[in-house]
N, C-alpha and C positions, 0 to 999 in steps of 0.2 A: 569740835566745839570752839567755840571764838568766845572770852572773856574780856569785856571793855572796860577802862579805870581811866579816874581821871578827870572827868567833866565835873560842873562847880561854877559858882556862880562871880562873875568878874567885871569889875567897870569899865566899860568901854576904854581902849585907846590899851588894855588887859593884854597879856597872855594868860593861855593854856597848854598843857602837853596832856592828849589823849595818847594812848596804851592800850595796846589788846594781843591778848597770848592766845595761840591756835594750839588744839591739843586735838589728835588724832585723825588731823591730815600730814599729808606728807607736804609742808610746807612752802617748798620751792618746787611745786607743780602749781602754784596759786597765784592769780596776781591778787594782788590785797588793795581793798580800798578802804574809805570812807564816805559814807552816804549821811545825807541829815533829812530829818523831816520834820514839819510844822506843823500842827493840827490842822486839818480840813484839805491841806496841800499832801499834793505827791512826792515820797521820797524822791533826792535828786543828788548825782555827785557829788562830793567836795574835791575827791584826791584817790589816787590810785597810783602802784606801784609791783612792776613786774619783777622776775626773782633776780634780773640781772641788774634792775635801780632804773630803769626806765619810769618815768614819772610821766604822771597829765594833771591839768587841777582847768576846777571850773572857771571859767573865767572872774568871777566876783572874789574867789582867794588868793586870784594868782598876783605874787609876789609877798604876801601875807603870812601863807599859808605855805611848810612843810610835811610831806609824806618821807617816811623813812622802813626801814625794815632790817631787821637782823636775821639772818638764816638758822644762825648759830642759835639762835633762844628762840625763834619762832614766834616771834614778834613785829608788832607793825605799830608805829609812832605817827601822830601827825600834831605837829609842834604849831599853835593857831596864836598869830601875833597882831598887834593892831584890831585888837575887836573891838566890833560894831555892833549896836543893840542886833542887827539885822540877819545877827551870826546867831542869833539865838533858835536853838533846835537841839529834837533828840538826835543824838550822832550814835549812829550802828556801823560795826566794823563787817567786814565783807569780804571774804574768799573764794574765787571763781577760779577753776581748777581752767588751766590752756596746758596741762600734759598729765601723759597717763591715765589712773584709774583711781576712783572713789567717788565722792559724791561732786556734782556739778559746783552747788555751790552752796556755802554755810553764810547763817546772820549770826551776830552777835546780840546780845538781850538791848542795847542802847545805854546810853548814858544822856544825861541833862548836862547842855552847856548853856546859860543866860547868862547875856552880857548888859547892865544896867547902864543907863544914858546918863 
């Protein structure tokens, strides 16, 4: 189960820090991201982060936008700076297991992040 916190409504040029606690995988078998989507549109990357801190970000948040993770709390961070109305989307967290066993991969319920111009 993936629980997200955290999104909220911000004026552009904003920060946010999204939060999401994993309960009942084994945590560092997962790389953990972040996805956002916008109505009518396809979910699509923000950020993702593997159990050893290896990072990727989409091109539109890169340098904006950190992913982070704690092993020890089973948690995954992505700290969103310099928003843009264009940032605005539900953002779901995302755990895609690359070792061992259990489920392929868990959604989080989403959070609202709008950024006002």
């Amino acid at each position: 189960q993936l629980q997200a916190s955290g999104g909220g409504l911000v004026q552009a040029g904003g920060s946010l820090r999204l939060s999401c606690a994993a309960s009942g995988i084994i945590f560092s078998m997962y790389m953990m991201g972040w996805y956002r989507q916008v109505p009518g549109e396809e979910r699509e990357l923000v950020a993702r982060i593997i159990s050893g801190g290896s990072t990727n970000y989409a091109d539109s948040v890169k340098g904006r936008f950190t992913v982070s993770r704690d092993n020890s709390k089973n948690t995954v961070n992505l700290q969103m700076s310099s928003l843009k109305p264009e940032d605005t989307a539900v953002y779901y967290c995302n755990a895609y297991r690359i070792l061992g066993t259990g489920p392929r991969e868990v959604w989080g319920q989403g959070t609202q992040v709008t950024v006002s111009s």
